[in-house]
C-alpha positions in Angstrom: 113.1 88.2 110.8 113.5 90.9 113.3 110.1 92.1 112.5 108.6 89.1 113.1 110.7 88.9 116.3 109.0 92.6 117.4 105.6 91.3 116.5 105.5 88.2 118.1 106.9 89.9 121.6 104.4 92.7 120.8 101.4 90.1 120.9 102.3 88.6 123.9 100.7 90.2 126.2 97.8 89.5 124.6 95.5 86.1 125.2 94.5 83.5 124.0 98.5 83.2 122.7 96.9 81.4 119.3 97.2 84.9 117.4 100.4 82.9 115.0 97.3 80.5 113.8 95.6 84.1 112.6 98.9 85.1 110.7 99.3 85.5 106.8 102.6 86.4 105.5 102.9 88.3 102.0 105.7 88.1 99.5 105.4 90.9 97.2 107.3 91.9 93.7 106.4 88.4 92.1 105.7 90.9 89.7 103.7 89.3 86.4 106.2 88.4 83.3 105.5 87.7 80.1 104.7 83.7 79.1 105.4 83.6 82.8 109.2 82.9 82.4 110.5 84.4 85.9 114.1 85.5 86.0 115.9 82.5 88.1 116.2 85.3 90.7 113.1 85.4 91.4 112.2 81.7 91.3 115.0 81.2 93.8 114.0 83.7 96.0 110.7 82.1 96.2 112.1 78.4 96.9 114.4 79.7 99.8 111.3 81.4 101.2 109.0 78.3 100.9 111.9 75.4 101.7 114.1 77.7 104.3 112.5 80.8 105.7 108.8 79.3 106.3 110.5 76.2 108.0 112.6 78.6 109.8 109.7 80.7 111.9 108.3 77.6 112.4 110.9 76.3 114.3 112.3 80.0 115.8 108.4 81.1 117.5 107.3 76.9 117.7 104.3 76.6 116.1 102.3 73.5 115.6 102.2 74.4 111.6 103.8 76.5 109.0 102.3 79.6 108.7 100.5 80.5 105.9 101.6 82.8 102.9 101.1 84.0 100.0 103.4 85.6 96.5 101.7 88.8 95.5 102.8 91.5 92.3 103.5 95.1 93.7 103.5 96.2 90.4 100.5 97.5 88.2 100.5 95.7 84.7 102.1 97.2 82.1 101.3 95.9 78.5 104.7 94.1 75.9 102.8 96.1 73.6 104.5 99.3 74.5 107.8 98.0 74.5 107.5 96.7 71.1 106.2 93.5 72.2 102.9 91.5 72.1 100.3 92.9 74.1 100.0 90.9 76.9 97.3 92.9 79.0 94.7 90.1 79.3 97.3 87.6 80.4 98.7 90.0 83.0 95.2 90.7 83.9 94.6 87.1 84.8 97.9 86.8 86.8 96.9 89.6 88.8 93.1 88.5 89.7 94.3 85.1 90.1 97.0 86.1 93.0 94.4 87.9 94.2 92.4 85.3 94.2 95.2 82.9 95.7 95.6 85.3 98.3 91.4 85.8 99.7 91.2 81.9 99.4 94.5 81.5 102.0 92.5 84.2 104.1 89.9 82.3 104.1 90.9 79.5 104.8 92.4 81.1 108.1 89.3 82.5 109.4 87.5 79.0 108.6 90.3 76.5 110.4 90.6 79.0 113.2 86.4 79.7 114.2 86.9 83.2 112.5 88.7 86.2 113.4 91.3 86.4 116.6 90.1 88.5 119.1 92.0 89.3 122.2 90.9 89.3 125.6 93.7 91.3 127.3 
C-alpha cells in the first residue's frame, strides 16, 4: 500500500485529478499449473486481493469504482514433460495468451470508458 500511497501524492499535482480512472493494477506469479489446480496459497492470495485489498484502495484514495486489475504469470512455461510428467506446453501456452489476453481487454476497456489515454495539463 505505501506505493500506492507515494503514487497517488506523486500525481497530485497534476490535473484533471481523474488519473485513478487510468489505473490498472497487476498481480503477478499466478504462474500457470498443470490441469489448473492452484496451490490453496495462491487461490487465497488472489481472494484477499479481490474481496479485501481492491475494496481497501477504494475506500483509502475514495474512488467512485474499484480500480481495475488484472492476475498475470511471471514465469516462462516450462513443459511436465521434463519433470517426468505429461507435456503440458500447449495448455500452458493457452494460459499464458489468454492472460495476456485478459489483461489488453481490461486495458482496453480503460482507454474506452475513460475517452482514451490521461493526459495532464499541469
Amino acid at each position: 500500500m505505501a506505493i500506492l500511497d507515494h503514487f497517488n501524492s506523486m500525481m497530485q499535482q497534476f490535473q484533471p485529478n481523474t488519473w485513478w480512472n487510468h489505473v490498472m493494477l497487476v498481480f503477478t506469479r499466478v504462474d500457470y499449473y498443470p490441469n489448473l489446480k492452484f496451490p490453496p496459497n495462491i487461490l487465497s492470495k488472489k481472494q484477499s486481493i479481490t474481496e479485501t485489498l481492491i475494496p481497501d484502495i477504494q475506500k483509502k484514495f475514495n474512488l467512485e469504482s474499484p480500480p481495475k486489475y488484472a492476475f498475470v504469470s511471471s514465469k516462462a512455461p516450462n513443459c511436465s514433460f521434463s519433470k517426468k510428467g505429461q507435456c503440458d506446453c500447449f495448455a500452458a501456452s493457452k494460459y499464458h495468451l489468454d492472460q495476456m489476453r485478459t489483461l489488453r481487454s481490461r486495458i482496453n476497456s480503460i482507454l474506452s470508458d475513460n475517452g482514451g489515454r490521461w493526459i495532464p495539463s499541469v
